[in-house]
ZAMARGU-4260 file (C-alpha; in steps of 0.2 Angstrom, whole numbers, plus 5000, padded with zeros to 4 digits):
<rodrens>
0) 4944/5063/4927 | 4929/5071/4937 | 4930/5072/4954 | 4941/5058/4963 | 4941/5057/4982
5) 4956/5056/4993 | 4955/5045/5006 | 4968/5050/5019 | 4965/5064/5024 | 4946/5066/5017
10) 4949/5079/5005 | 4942/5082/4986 | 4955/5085/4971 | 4951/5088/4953 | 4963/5079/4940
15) 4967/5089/4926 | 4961/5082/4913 | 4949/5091/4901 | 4933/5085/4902 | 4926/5092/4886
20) 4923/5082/4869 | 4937/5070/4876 | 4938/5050/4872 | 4944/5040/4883 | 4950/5021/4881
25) 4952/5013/4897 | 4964/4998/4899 | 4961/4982/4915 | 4973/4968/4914 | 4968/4959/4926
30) 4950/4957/4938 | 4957/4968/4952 | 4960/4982/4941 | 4941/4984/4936 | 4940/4989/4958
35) 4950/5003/4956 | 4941/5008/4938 | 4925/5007/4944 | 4926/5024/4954 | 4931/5033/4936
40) 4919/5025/4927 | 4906/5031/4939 | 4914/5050/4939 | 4914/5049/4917 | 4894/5044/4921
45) 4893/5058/4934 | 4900/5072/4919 | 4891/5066/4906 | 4874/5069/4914 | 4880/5087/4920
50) 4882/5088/4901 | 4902/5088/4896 | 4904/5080/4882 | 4915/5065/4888 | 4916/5046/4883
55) 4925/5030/4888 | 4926/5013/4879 | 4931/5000/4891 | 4943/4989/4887 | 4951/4969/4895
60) 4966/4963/4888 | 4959/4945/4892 | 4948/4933/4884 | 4929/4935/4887 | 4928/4918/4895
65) 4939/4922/4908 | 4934/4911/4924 | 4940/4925/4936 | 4927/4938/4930 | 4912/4930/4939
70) 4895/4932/4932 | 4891/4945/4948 | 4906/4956/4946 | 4902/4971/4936 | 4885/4972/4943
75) 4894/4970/4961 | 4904/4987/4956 | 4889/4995/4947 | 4898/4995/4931 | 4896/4989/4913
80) 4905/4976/4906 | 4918/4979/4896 | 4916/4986/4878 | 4929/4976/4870 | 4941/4960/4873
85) 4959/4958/4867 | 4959/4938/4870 | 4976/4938/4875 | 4983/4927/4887 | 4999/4915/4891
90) 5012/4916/4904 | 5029/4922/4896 | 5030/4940/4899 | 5036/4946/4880 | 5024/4935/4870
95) 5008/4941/4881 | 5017/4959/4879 | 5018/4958/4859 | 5002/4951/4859 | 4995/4964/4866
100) 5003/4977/4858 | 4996/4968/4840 | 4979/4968/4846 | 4978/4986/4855 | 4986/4992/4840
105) 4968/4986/4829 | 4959/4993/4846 | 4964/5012/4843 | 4962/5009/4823 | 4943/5005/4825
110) 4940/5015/4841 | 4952/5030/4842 | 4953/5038/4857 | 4963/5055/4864 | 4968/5046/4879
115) 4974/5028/4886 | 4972/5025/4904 | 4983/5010/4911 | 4982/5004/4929 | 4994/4997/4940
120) 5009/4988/4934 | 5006/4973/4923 | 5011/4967/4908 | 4996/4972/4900 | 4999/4991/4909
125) 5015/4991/4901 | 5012/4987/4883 | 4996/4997/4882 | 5004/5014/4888 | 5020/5010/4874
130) 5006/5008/4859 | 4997/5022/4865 | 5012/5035/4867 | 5019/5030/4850 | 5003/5036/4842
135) 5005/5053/4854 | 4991/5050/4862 | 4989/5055/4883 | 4995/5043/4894 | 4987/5042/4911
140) 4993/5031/4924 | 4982/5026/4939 | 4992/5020/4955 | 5007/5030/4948 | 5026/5030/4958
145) 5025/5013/4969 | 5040/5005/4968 | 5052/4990/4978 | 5068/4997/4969 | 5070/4977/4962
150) 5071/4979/4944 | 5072/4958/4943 | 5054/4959/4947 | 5043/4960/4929 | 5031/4973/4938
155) 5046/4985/4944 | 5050/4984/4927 | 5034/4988/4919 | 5029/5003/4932 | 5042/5010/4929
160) 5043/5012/4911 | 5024/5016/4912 | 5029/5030/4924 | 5043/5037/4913 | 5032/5039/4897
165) 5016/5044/4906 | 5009/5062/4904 | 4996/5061/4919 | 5002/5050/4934 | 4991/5049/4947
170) 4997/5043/4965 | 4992/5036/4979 | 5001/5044/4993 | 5017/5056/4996 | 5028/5042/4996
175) 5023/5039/4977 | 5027/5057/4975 | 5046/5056/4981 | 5049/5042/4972 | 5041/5050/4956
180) 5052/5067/4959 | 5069/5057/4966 | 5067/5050/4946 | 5065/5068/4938 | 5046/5065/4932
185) 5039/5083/4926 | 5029/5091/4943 | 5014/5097/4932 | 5013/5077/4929 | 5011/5072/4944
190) 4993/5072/4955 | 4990/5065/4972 | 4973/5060/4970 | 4972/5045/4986 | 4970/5029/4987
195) 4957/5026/4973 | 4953/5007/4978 | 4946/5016/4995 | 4932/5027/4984 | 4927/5008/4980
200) 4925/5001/4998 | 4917/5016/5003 | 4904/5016/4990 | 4899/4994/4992 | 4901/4996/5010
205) 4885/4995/5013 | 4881/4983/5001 | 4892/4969/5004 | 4884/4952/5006 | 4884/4938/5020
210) 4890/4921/5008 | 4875/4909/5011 | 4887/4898/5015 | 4893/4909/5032 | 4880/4901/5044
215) 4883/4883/5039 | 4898/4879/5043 | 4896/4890/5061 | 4906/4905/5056 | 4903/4922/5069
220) 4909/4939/5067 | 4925/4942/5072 | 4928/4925/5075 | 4936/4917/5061 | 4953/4923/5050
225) 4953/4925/5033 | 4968/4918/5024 | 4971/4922/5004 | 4987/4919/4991 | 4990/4922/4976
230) 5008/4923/4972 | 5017/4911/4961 | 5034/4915/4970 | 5026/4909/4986 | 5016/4894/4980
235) 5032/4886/4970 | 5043/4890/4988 | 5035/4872/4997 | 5045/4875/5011 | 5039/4892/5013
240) 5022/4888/5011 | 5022/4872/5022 | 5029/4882/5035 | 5015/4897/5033 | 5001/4888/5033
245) 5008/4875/5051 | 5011/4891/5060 | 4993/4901/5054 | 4984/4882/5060 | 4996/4884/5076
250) 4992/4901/5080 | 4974/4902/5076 | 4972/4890/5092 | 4956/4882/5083 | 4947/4897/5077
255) 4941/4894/5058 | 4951/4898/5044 | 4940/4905/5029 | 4954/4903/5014 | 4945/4907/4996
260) 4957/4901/4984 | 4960/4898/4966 | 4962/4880/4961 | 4981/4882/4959 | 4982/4887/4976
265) 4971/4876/4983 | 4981/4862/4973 | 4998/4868/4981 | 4990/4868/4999 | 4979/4850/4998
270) 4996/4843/4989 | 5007/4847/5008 | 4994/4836/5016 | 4992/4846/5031 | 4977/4840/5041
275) 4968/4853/5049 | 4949/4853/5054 | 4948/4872/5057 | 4956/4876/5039 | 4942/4879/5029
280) 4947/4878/5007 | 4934/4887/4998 | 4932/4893/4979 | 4934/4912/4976 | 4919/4923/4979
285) 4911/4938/4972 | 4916/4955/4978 | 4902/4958/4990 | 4904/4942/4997 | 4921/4944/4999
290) 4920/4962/5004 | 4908/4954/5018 | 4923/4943/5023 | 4934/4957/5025 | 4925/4968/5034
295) 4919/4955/5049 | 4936/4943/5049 | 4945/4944/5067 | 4963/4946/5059 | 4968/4944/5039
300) 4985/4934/5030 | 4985/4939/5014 | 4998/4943/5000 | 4989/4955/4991 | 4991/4974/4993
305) 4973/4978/4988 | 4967/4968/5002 | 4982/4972/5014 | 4973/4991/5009 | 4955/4987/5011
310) 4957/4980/5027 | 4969/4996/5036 | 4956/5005/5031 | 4941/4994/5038 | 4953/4993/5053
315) 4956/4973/5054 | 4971/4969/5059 | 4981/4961/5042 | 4998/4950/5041 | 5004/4955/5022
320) 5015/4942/5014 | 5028/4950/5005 | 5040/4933/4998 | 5057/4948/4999 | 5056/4966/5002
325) 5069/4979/5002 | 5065/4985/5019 | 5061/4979/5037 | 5045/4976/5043 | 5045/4993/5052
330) 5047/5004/5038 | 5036/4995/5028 | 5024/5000/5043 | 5032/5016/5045 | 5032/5020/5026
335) 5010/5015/5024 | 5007/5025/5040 | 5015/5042/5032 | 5004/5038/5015 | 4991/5036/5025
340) 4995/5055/5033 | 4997/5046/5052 | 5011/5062/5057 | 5013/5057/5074 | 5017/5038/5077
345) 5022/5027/5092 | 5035/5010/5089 | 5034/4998/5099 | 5044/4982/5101 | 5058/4988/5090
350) 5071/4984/5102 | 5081/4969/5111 | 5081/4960/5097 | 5094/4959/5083 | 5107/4971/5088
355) 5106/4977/5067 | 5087/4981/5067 | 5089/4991/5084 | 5100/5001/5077 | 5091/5004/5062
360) 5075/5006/5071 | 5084/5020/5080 | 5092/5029/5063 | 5074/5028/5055 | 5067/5040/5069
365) 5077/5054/5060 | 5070/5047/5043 | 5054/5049/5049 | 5057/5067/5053 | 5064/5070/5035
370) 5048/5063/5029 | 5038/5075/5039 | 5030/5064/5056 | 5036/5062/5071 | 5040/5045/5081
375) 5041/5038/5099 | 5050/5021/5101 | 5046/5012/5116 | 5048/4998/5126 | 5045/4990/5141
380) 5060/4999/5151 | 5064/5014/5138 | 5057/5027/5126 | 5068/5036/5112 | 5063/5051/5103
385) 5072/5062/5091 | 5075/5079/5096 | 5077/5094/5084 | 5083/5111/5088 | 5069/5119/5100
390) 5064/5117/5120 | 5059/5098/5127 | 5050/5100/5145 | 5046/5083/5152 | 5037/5086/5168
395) 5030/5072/5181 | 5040/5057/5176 | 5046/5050/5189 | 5050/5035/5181 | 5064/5039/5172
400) 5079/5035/5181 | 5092/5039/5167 | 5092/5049/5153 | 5104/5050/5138 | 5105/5065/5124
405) 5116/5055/5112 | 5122/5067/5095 | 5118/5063/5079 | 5122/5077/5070 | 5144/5081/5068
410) 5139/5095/5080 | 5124/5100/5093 | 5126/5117/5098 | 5117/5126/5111 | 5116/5112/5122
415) 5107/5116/5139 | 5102/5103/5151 | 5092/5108/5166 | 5084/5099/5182 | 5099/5086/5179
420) 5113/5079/5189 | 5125/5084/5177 | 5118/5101/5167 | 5125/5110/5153 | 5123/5128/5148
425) 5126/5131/5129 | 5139/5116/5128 | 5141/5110/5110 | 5140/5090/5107 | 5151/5081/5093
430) 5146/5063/5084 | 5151/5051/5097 | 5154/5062/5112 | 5147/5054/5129 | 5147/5069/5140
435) 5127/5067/5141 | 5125/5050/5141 | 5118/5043/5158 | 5112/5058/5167 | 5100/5057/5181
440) 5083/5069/5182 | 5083/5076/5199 | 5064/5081/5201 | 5050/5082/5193 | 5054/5092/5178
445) 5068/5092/5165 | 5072/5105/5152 | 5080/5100/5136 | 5086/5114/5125 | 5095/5112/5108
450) 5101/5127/5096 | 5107/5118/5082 | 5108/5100/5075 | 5099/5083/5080 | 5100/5070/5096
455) 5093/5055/5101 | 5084/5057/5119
</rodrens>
């Protein structure tokens, strides 16, 4: 869809969608899909003033009066409003999703188009995608291939039928790709175009806006945290939320806490009755504004992956506040490192806790090799590495005053250990041998040489 830019690493791809005499509907079910439409809408702009003959009709499955599109929002993202509204909107998820699919149904009748491009995983996403496919029209799918592998959550669901009827999916990392491939999706479908919310920060960077607000109440940058939720699941769990929001006001040792919130939220945090003269309730802003407090916050709490995203790649450090996850809080660091294309990474303080994670945390070294990086665990007293077949030379490290070559594969051929106390010449290690465990270097260099299979180190 025109040129997209990939943000890790900086590369340009070309989706393969033809350009020429094409109509395209594009679908937003909620504000934060417009941020990652606004890039597209910008390339379809850029195509049609080089001449191809390409349209889009924009489209929000929401009510024109929807408090949560602000007045500055599209001129914020340099884009135009949308072109038409479906009014729908409610809370139970298979009355908003036959509502939908009604009113999209009218949509295409007076506004046919060749292709339907959903975003992300709502409810709106989902019914959308179903319409358009049973009229066998294109289906393109922005943000395609995340998944929690929880299928009692409604956007699991929805992502991943999207997903499985979707003739463009266009992902966000390699990670979206496995998952897309582990689940049979058709290869020529599949496009790793980057992170597109990222083409969106780079192009308002320097645009964003100090709130007028910002001076008032003594705010510095870099001296304040920026707190946001959003989650139903967390704002109905009290204990949870009281619990959050003492420690943040325990931890933040006075520094103020800038927290835009919608009035449901805000209502769940006045109604713990938490006083705190540093925490700081404010309405939502615009997207500059809020950019602004993103890019100059001293550390961010937030629930939403948009924001965990922006601010990685703004490099502000970021708490995200998943309610349950399917993996420790190392893979999920471990897993956005690799989507990122971070190769070579170093773990620290993954140990001398609960026995379980150790062990894990030692397993997901070999993990991170299958997934192409490569890892260094550390600690204050010990470093861990995976080792595959090949030569390992550590010279000048006098500190280590053991080292262990523990086998994880059935067999380790070709094991030879030099400038050892205890060396091997070609020995061959089996799963739970101890031969090499606790060796001793004797100088200054050690050799490490392995035919075939995997250790630990």
């Amino acid at each position: 869809m025109g040129k997209v830019t990939n943000n890790f690493p900086k590369k340009t791809y070309f989706c393969l969608i033809n350009l020429y005499a094409m109509k395209i509907t594009i679908v937003s079910g909620a504000r934060p899909n417009f941020m990652k439409i606004a890039p597209i809408t910008r390339a379809i702009k850029a195509a049609q003033e080089a001449g191809k003959k390409i349209s889009y009709r924009l489209i929000y499955t929401g009510r024109q009066d929807d408090t949560s599109l602000d007045a500055s929002l599209f001129s914020d993202l340099d884009m135009k409003r949308p072109d038409g509204y479906l009014g729908v909107t409610g809370h139970d998820h298979s009355e908003v999703a036959a509502a939908i699919m009604l009113a999209f149904e009218k949509e295409l009748n007076n506004h046919p188009a060749q292709v339907v491009l959903v975003v992300d995983d709502l409810t709106a996403t989902m019914s959308c995608s179903i319409v358009a496919k049973k009229r066998g029209l294109k289906v393109a799918h922005l943000i395609a291939g995340t998944r929690s592998f929880d299928m009692n959550m409604p956007r699991e669901v929805n992502r991943t039928i999207v997903d499985a009827i979707s003739d463009y999916l266009f992902t966000a990392g390699m990670v979206a790709n496995r998952n897309l491939n582990q689940e049979g999706m058709i290869p020529e479908y599949i496009h790793y175009v980057g992170n597109i919310l990222i083409d969106t920060v780079r192009y308002n960077r320097h645009r964003l806006l100090q709130p007028v607000w910002f001076s008032t109440i003594g705010l510095e940058k870099r001296g304040y945290l920026l707190l946001t939720l959003n989650r139903h699941d967390l704002l109905t769990k009290k204990h949870v939320l009281k619990s959050l929001i003492q420690t943040l006001i325990e931890k933040s040792e006075g520094m103020p806490i800038i927290a835009p919130l919608h009035p449901y939220v805000q209502k769940a945090i006045k109604s713990l009755d938490i006083p705190a003269s540093n925490l700081h309730i404010l309405p939502p802003q615009s997207y500059l504004h809020f950019g602004y407090l993103i890019n100059h916050a001293k550390g961010i709490v937030t629930d939403s992956g948009n924001i965990a995203e922006e601010a990685t790649f703004l490099d502000v450090p970021c708490i995200t506040l998943p309610v349950e996850k399917d993996m420790t809080d190392l893979q999920a660091a471990v897993d956005q490192a690799l989507e990122l294309d971070y190769r070579e990474l170093l773990l620290c303080g993954c140990t001398g806790g609960r026995l379980d994670h150790t062990a894990s945390n030692l397993v997901l070294l070999e993990w991170i090799a299958d997934h192409g990086g490569r890892a260094l665990l550390v600690d204050a007293d010990n470093e861990v590495r995976l080792l595959d077949s090949g030569v390992l030379r550590l010279t000048n490290r006098p500190c280590y005053h053991y080292l262990s070559l523990v086998p994880l594969d059935r067999r380790v051929t070709g094991v030879t250990l030099r400038g050892l106390k205890y060396p091997l010449t070609d020995a061959v290690l089996t799963r739970g041998d101890t031969l090499s465990v606790s060796n001793e270097p004797l100088g200054d260099e050690v050799e490490i040489c392995l035919s075939a299979g995997r250790a630990l180190l």
